[in-house]
Biopython code that builds the backbone (N, CA, C, O; Angstrom):
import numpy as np
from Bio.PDB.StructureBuilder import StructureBuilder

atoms = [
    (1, "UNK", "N", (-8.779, -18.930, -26.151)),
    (1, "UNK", "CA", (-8.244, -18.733, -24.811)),
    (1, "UNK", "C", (-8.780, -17.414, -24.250)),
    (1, "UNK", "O", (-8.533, -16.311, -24.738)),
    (2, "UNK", "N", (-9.419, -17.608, -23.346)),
    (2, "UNK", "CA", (-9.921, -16.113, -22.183)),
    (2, "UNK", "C", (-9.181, -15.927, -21.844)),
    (2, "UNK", "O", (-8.396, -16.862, -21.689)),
    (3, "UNK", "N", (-8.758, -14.511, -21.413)),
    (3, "UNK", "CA", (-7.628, -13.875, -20.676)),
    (3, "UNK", "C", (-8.766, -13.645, -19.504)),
    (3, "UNK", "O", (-9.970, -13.515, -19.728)),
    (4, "UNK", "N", (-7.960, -13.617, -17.842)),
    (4, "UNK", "CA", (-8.440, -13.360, -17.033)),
    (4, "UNK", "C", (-8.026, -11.170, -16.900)),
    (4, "UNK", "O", (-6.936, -10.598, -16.926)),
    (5, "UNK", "N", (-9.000, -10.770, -16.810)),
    (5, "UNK", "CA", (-8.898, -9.531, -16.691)),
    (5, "UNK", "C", (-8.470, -9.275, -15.127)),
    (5, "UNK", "O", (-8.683, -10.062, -14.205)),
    (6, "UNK", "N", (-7.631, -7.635, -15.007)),
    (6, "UNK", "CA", (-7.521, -7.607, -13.961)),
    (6, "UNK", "C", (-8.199, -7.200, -12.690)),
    (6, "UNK", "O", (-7.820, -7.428, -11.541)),
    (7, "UNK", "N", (-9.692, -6.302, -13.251)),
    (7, "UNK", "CA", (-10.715, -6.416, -12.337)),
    (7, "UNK", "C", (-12.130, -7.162, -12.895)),
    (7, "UNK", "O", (-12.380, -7.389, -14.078)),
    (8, "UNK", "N", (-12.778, -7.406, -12.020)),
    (8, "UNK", "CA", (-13.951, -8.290, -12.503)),
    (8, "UNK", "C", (-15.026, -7.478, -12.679)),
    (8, "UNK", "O", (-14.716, -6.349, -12.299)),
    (9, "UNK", "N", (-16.518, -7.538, -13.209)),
    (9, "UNK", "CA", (-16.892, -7.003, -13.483)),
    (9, "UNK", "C", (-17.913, -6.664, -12.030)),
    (9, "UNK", "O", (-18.694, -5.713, -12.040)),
    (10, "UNK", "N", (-17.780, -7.517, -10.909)),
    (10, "UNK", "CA", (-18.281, -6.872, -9.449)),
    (10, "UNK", "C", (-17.474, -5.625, -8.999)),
    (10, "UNK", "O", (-17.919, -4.733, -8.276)),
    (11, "UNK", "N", (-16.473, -5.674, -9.420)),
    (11, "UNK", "CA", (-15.447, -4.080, -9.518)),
    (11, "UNK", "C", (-15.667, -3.325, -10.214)),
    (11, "UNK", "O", (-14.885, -2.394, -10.025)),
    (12, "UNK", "N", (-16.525, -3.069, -11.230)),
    (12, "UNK", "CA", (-16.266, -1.966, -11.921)),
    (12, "UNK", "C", (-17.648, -0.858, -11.595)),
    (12, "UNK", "O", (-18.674, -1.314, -11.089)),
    (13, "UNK", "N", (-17.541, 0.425, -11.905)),
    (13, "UNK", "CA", (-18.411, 1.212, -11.330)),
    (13, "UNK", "C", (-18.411, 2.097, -12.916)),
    (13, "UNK", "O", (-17.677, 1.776, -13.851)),
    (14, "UNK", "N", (-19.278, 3.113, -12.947)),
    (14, "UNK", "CA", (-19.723, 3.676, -13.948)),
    (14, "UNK", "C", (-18.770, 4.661, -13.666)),
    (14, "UNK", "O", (-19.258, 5.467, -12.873)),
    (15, "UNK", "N", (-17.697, 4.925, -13.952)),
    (15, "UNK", "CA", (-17.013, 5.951, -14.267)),
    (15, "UNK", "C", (-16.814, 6.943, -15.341)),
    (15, "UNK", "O", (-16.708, 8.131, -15.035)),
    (16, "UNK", "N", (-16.731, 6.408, -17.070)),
    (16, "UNK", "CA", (-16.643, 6.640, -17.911)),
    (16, "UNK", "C", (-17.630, 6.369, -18.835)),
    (16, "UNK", "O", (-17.161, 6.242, -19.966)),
    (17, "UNK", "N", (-19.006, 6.213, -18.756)),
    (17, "UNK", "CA", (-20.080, 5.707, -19.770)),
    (17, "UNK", "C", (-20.590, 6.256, -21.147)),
    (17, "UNK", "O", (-20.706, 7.417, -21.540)),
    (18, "UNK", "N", (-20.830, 5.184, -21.694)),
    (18, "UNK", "CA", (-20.821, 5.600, -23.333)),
    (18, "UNK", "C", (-19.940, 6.031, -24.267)),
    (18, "UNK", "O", (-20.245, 6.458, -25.381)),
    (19, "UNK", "N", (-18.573, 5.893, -23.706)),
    (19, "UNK", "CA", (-17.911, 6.063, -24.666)),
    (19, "UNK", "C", (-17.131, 5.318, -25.808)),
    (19, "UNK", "O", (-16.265, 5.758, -26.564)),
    (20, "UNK", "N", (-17.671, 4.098, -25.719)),
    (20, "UNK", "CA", (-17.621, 3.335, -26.572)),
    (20, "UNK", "C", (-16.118, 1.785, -26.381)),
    (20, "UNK", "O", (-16.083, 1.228, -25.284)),
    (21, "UNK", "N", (-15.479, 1.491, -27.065)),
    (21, "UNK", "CA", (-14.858, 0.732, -27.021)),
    (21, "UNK", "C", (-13.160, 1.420, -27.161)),
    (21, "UNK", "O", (-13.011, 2.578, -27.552)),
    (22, "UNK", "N", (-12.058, 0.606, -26.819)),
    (22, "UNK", "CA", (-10.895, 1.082, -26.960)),
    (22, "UNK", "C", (-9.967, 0.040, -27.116)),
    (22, "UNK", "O", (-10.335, -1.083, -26.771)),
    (23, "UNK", "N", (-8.750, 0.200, -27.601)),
    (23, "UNK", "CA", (-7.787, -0.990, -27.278)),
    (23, "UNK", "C", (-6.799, -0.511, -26.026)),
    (23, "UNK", "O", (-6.501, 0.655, -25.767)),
    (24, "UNK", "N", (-6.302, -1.885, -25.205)),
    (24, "UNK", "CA", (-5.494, -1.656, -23.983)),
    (24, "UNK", "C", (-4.627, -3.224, -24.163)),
    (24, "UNK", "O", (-4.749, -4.434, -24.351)),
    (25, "UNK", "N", (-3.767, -2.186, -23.955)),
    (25, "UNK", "CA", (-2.557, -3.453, -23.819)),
    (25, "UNK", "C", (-2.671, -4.474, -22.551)),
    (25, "UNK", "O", (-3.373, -4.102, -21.610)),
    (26, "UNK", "N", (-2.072, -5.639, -22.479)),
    (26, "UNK", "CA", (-2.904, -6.421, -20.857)),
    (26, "UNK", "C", (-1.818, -6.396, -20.168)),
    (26, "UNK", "O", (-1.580, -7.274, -19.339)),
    (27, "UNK", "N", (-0.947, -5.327, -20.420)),
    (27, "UNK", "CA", (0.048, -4.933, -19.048)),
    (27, "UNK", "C", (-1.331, -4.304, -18.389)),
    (27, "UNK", "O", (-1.503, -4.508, -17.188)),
    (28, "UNK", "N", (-2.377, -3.507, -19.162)),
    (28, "UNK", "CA", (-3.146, -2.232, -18.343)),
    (28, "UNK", "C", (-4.428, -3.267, -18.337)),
    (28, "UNK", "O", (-5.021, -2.902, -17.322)),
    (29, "UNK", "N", (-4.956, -4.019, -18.725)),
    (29, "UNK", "CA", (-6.296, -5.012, -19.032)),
    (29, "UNK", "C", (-6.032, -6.271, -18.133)),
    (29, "UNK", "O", (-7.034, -6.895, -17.785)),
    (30, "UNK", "N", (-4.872, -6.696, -17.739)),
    (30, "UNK", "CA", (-4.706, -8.160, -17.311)),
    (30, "UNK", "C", (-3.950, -7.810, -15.964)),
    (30, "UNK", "O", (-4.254, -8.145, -14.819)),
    (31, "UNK", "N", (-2.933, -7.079, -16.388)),
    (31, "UNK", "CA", (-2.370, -6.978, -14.758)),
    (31, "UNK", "C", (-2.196, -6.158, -14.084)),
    (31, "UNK", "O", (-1.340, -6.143, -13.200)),
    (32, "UNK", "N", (-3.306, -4.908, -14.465)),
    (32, "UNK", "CA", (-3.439, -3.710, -13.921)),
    (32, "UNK", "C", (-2.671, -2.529, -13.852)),
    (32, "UNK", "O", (-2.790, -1.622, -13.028)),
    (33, "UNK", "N", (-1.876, -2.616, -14.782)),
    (33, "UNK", "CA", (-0.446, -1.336, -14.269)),
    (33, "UNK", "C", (-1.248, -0.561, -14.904)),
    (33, "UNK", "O", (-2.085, -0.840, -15.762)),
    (34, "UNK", "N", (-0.813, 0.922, -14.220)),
    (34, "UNK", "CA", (-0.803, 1.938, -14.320)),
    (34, "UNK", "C", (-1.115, 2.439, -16.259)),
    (34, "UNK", "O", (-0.279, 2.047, -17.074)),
    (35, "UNK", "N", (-2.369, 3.301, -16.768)),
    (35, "UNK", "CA", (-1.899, 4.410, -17.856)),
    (35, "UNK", "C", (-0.383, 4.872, -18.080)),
    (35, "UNK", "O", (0.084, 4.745, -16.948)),
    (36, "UNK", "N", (0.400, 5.225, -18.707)),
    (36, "UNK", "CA", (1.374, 5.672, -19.054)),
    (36, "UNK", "C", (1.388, 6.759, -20.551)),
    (36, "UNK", "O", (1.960, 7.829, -20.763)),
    (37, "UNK", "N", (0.699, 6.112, -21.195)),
    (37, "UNK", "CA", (0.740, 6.450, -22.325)),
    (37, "UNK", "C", (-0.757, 6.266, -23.270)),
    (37, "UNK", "O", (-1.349, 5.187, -23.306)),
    (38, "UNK", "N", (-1.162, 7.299, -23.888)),
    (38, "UNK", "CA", (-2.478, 6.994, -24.173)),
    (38, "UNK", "C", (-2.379, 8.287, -25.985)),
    (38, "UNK", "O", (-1.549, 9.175, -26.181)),
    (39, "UNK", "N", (-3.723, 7.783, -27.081)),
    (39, "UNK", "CA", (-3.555, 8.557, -27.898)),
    (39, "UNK", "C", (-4.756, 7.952, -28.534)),
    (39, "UNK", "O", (-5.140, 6.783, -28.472)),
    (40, "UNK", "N", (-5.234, 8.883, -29.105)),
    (40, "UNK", "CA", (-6.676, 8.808, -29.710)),
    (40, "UNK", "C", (-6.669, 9.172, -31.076)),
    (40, "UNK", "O", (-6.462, 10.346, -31.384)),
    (41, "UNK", "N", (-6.905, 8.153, -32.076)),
    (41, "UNK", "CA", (-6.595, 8.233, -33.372)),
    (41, "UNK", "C", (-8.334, 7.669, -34.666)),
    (41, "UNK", "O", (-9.364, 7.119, -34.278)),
    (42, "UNK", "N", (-8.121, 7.931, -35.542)),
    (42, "UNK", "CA", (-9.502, 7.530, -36.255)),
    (42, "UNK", "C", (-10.087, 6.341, -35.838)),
    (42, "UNK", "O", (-9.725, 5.213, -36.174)),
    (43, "UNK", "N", (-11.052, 6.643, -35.057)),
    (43, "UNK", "CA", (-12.184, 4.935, -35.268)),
    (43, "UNK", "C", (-12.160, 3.957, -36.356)),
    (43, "UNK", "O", (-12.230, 4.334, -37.526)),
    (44, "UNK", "N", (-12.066, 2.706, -36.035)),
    (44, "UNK", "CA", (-12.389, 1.811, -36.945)),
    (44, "UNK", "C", (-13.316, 1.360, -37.496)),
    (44, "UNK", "O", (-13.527, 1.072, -38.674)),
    (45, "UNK", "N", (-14.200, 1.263, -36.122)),
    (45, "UNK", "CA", (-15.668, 0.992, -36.403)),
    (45, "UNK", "C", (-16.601, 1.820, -35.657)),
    (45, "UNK", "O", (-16.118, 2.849, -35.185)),
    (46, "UNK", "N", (-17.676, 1.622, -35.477)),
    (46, "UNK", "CA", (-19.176, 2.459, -34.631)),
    (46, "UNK", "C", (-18.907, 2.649, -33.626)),
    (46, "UNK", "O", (-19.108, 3.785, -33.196)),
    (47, "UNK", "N", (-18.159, 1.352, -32.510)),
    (47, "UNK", "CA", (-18.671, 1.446, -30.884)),
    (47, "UNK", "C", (-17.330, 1.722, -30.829)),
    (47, "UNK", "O", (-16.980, 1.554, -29.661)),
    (48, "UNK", "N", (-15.867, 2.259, -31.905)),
    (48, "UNK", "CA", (-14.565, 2.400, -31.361)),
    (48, "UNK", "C", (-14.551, 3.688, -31.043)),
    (48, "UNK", "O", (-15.190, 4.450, -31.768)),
    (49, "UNK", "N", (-13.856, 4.197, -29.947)),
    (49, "UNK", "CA", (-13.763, 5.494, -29.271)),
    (49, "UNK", "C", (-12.635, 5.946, -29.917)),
    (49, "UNK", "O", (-12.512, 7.168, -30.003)),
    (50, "UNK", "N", (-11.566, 5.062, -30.510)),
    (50, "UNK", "CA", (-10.298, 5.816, -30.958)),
    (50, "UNK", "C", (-9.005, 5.743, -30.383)),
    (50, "UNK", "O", (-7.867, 5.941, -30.807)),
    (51, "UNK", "N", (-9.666, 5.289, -28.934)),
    (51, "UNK", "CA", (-8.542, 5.552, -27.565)),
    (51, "UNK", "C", (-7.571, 4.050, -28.105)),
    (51, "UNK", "O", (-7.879, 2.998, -28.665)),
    (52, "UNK", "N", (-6.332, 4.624, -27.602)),
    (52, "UNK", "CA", (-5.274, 3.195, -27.203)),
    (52, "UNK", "C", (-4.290, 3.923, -26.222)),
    (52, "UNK", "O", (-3.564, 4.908, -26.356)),
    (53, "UNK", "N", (-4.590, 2.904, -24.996)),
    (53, "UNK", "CA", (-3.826, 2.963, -23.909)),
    (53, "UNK", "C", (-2.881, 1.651, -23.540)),
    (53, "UNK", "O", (-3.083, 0.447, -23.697)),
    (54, "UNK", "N", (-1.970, 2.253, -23.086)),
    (54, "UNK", "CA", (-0.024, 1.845, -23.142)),
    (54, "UNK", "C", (0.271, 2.339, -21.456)),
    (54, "UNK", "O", (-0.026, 3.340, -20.804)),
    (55, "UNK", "N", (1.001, 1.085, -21.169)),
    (55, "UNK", "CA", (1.879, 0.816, -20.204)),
    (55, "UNK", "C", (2.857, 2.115, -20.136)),
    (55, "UNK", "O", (2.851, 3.164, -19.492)),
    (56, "UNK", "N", (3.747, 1.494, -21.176)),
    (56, "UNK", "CA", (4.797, 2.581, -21.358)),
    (56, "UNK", "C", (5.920, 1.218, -21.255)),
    (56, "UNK", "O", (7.144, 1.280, -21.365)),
    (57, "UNK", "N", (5.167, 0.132, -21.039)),
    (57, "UNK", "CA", (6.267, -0.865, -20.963)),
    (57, "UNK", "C", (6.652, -2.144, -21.754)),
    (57, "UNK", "O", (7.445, -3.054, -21.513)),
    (58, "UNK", "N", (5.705, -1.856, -22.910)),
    (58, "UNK", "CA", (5.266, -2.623, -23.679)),
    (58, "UNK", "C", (6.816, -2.215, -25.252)),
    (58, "UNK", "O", (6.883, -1.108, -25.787)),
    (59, "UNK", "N", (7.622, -3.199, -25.559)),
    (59, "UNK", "CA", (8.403, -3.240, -26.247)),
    (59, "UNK", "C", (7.584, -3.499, -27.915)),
    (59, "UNK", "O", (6.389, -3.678, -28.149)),
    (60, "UNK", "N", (8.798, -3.428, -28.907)),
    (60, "UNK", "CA", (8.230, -3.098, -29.839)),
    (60, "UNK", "C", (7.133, -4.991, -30.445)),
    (60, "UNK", "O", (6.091, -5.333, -31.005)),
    (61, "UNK", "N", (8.511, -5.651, -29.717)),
    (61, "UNK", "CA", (8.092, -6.997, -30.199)),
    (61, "UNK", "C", (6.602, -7.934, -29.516)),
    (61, "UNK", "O", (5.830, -8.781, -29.965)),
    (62, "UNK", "N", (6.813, -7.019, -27.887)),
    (62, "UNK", "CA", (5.371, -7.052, -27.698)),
    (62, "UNK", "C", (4.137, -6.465, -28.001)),
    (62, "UNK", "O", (3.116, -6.979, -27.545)),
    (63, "UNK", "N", (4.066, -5.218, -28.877)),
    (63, "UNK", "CA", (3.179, -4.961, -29.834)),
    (63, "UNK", "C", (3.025, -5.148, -30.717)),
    (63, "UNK", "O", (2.191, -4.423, -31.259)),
    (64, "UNK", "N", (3.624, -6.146, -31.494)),
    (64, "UNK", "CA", (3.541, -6.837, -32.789)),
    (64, "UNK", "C", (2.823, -7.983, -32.462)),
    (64, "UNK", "O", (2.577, -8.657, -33.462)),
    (65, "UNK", "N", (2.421, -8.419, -31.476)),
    (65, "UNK", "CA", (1.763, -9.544, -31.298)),
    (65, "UNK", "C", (0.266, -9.141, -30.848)),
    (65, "UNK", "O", (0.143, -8.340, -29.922)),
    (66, "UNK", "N", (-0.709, -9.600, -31.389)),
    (66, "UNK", "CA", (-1.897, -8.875, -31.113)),
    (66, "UNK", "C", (-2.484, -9.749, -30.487)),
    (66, "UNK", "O", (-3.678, -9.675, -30.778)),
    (67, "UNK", "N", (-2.305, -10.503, -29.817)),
    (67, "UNK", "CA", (-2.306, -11.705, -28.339)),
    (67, "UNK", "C", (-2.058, -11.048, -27.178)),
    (67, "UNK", "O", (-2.553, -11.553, -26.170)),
    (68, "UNK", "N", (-1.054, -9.483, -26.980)),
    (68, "UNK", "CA", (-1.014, -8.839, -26.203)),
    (68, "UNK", "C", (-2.003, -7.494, -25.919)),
    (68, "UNK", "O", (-1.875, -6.614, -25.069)),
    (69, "UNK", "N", (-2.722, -7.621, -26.643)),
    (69, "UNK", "CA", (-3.544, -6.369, -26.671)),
    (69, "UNK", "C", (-5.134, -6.911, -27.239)),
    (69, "UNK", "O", (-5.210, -7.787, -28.100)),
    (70, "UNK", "N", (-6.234, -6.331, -26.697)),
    (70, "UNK", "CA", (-7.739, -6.114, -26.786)),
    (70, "UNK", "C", (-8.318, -5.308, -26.602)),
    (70, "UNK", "O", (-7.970, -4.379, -25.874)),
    (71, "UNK", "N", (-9.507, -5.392, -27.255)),
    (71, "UNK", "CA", (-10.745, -4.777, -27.179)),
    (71, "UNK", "C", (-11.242, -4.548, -25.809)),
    (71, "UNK", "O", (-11.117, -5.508, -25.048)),
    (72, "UNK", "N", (-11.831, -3.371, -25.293)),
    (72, "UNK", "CA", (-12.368, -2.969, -23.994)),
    (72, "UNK", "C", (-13.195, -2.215, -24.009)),
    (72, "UNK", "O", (-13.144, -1.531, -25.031)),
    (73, "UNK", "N", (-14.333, -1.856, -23.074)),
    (73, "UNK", "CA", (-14.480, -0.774, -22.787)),
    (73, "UNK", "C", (-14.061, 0.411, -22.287)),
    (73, "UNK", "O", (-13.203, 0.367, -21.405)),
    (74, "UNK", "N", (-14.411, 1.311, -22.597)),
    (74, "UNK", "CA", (-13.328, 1.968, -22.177)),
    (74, "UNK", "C", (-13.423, 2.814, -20.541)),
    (74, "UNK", "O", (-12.442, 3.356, -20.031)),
    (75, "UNK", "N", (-14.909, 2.770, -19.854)),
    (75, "UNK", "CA", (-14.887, 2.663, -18.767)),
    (75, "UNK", "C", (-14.029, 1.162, -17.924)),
    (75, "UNK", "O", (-13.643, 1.434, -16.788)),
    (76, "UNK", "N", (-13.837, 0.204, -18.231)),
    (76, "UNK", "CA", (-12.687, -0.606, -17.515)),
    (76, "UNK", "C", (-11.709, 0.198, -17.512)),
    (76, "UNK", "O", (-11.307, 0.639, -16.435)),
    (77, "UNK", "N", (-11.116, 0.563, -18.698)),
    (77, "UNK", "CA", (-10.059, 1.425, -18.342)),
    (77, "UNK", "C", (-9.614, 2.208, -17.145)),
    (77, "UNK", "O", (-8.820, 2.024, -16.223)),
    (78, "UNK", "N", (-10.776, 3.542, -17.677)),
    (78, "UNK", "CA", (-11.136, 4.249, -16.585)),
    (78, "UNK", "C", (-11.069, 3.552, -15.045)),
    (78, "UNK", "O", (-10.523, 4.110, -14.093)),
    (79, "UNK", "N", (-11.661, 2.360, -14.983)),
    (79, "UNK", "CA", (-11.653, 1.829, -13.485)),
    (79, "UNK", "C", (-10.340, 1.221, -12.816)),
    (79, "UNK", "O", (-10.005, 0.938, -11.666)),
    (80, "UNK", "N", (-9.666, 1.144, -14.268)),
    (80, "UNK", "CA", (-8.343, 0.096, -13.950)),
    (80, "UNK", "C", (-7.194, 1.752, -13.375)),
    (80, "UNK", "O", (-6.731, 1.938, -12.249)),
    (81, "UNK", "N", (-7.049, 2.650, -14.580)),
    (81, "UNK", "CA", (-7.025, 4.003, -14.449)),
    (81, "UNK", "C", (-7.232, 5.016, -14.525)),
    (81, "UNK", "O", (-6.918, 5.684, -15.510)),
    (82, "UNK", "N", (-8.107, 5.677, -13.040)),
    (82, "UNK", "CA", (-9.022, 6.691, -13.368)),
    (82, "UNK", "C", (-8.372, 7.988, -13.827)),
    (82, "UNK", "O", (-9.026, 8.872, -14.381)),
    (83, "UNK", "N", (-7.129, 8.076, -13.595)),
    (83, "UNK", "CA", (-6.207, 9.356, -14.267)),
    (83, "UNK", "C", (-6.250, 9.386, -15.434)),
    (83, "UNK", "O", (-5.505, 10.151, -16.047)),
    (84, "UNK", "N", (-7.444, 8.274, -16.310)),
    (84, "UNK", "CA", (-7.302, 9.166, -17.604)),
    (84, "UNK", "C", (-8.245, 9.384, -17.786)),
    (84, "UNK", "O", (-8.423, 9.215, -18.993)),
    (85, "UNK", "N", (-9.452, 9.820, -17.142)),
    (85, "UNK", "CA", (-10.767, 10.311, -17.184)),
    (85, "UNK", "C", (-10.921, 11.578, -17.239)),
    (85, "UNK", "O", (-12.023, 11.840, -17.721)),
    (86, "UNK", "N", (-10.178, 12.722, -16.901)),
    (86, "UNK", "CA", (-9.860, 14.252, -17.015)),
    (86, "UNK", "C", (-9.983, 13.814, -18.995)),
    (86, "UNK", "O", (-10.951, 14.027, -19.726)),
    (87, "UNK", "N", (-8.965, 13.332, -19.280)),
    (87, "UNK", "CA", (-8.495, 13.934, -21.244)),
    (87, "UNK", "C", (-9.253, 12.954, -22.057)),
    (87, "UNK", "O", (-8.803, 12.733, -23.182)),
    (88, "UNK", "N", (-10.798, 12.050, -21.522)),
    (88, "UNK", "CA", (-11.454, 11.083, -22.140)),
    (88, "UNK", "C", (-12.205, 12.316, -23.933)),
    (88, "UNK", "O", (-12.434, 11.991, -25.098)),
    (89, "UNK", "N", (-12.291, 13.336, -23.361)),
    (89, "UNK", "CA", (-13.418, 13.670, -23.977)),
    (89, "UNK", "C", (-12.134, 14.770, -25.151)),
    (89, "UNK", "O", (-12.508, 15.640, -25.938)),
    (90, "UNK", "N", (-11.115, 14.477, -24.978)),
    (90, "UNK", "CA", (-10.018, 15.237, -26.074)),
    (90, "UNK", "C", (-10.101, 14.600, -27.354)),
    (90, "UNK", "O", (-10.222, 13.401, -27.608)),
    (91, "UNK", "N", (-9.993, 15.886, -28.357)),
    (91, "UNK", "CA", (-10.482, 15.146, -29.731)),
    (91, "UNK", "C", (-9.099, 13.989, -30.660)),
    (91, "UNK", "O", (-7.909, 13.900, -30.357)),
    (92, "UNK", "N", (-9.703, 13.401, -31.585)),
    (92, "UNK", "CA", (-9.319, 12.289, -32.091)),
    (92, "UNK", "C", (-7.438, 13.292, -32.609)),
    (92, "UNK", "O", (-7.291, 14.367, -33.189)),
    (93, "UNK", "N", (-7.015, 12.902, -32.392)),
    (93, "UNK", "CA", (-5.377, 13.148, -32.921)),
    (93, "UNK", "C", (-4.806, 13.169, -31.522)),
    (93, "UNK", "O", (-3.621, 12.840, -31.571)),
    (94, "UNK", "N", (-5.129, 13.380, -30.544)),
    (94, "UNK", "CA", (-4.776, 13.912, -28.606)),
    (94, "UNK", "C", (-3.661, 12.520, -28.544)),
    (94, "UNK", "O", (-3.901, 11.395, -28.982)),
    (95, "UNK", "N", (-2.482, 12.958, -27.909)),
    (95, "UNK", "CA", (-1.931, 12.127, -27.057)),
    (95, "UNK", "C", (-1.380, 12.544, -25.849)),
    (95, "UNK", "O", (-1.144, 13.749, -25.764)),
    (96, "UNK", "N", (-1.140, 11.893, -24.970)),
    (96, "UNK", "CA", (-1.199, 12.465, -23.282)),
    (96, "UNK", "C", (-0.115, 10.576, -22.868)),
    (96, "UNK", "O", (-0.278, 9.378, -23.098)),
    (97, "UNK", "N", (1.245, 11.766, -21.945)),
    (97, "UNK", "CA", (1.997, 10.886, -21.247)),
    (97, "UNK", "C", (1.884, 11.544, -20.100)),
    (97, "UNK", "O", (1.364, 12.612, -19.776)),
    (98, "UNK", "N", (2.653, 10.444, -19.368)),
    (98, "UNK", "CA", (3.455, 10.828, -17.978)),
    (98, "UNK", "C", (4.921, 10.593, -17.481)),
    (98, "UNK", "O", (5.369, 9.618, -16.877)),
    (99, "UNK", "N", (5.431, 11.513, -17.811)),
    (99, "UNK", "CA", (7.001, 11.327, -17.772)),
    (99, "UNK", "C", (7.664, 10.964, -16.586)),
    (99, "UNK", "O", (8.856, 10.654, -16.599)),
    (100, "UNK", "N", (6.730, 10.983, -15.178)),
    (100, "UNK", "CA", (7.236, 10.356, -14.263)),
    (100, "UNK", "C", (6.461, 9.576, -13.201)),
    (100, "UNK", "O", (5.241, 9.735, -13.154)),
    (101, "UNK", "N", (7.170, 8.601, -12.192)),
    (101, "UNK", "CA", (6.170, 7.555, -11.754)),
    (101, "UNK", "C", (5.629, 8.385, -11.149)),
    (101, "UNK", "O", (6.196, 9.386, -10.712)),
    (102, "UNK", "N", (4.007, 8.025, -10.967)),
    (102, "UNK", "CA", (3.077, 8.648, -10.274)),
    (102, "UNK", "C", (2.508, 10.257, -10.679)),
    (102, "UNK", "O", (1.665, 10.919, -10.075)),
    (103, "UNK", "N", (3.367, 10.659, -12.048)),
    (103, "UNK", "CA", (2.800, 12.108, -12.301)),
    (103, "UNK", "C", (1.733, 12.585, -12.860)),
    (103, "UNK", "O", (0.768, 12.193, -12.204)),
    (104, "UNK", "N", (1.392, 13.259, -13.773)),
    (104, "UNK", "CA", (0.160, 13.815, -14.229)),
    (104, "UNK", "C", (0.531, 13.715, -16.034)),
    (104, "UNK", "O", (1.625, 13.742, -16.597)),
    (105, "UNK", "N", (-0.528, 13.623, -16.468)),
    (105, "UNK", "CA", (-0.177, 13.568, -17.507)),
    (105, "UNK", "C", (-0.485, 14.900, -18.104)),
    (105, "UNK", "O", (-1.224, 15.842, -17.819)),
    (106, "UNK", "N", (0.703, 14.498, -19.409)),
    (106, "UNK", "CA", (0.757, 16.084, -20.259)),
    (106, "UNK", "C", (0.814, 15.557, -21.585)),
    (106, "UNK", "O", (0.948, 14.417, -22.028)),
    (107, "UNK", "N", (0.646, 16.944, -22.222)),
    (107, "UNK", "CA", (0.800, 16.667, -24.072)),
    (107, "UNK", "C", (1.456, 15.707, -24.316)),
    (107, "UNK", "O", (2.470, 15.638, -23.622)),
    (108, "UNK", "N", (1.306, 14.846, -25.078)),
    (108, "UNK", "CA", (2.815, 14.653, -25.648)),
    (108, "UNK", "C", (3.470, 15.147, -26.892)),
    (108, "UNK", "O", (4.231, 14.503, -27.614)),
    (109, "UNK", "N", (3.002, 16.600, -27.071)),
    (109, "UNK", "CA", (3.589, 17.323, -28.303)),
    (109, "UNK", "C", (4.096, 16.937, -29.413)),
    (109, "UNK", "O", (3.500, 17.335, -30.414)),
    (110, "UNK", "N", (5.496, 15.940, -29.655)),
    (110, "UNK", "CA", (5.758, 15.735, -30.564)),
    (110, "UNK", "C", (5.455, 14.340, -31.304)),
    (110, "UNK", "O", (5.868, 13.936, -32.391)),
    (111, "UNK", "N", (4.408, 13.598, -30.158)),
    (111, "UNK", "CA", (3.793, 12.265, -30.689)),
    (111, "UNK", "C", (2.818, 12.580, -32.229)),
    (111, "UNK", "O", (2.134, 13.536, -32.593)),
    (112, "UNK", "N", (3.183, 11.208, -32.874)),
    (112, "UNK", "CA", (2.589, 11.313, -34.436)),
    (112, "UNK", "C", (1.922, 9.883, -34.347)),
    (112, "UNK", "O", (2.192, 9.243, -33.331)),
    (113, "UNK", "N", (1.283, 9.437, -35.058)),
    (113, "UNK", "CA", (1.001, 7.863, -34.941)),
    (113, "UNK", "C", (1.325, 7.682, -36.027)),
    (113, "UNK", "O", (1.184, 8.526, -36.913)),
    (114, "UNK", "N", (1.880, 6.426, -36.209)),
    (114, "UNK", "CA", (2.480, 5.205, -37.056)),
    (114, "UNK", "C", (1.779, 5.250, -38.159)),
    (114, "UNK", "O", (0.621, 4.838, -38.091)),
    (115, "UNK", "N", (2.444, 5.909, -39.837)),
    (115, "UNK", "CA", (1.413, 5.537, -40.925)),
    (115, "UNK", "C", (1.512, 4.359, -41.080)),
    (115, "UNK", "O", (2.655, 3.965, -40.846)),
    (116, "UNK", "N", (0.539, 3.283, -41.495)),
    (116, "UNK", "CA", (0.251, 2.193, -42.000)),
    (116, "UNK", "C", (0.606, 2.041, -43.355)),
    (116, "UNK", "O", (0.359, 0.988, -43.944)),
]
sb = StructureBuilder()
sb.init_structure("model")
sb.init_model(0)
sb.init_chain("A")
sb.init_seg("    ")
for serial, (resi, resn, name, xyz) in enumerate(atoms, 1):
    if name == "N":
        sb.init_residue(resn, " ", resi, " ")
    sb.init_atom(name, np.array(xyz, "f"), 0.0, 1.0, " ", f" {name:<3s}", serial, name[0])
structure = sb.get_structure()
């Protein structure tokens, strides 16, 4: 099953290039909402950037399903939301929220990622 993305690829412009691949939840890949939440953790493979970007609206039971989330580039991102193109180039451990609608994003200081 193809998921229809939420911009096409006559929409997208070089915003973010070469930075490889990312995962995005398809609240942010399919129906365009807004960055909320973003964190950059060890690559998996060659073309992975590290990045995973979050709604902020995505529950626990919808991230257990990996039907809700894909592979991207990570300039789509960028095109879907260019507010996270300032902290693209922050090194691998970085996480960055926005605590309110429409704000800026900041540290998120006491974020850890999930041991496996």
């Amino acid at each position: 099953m193809s998921k229809k993305l939420h911009l096409s690829a006559d929409q997208i412009q070089v915003l973010a290039p070469g930075l490889g691949t990312c995962m995005a939840t398809d609240k942010i890949a399919v129906q365009g909402l807004p960055v909320r939440f973003m964190y950059r953790e060890q690559p998996v493979h060659a073309s992975d950037s590290g990045w995973r970007f979050l709604s902020g609206l995505e529950s626990d039971a919808y991230m257990e399903n990996a039907n809700n989330q894909g592979a991207h580039d990570v300039n789509y991102v960028a095109n879907v939301d260019p507010s996270v193109i300032p902290f693209l180039t922050a090194p691998i451990g970085s996480a960055f929220e926005k605590t309110d609608e429409g704000g800026d994003f900041q540290d998120a200081g006491d974020w850890e990622p999930d041991e496996d």
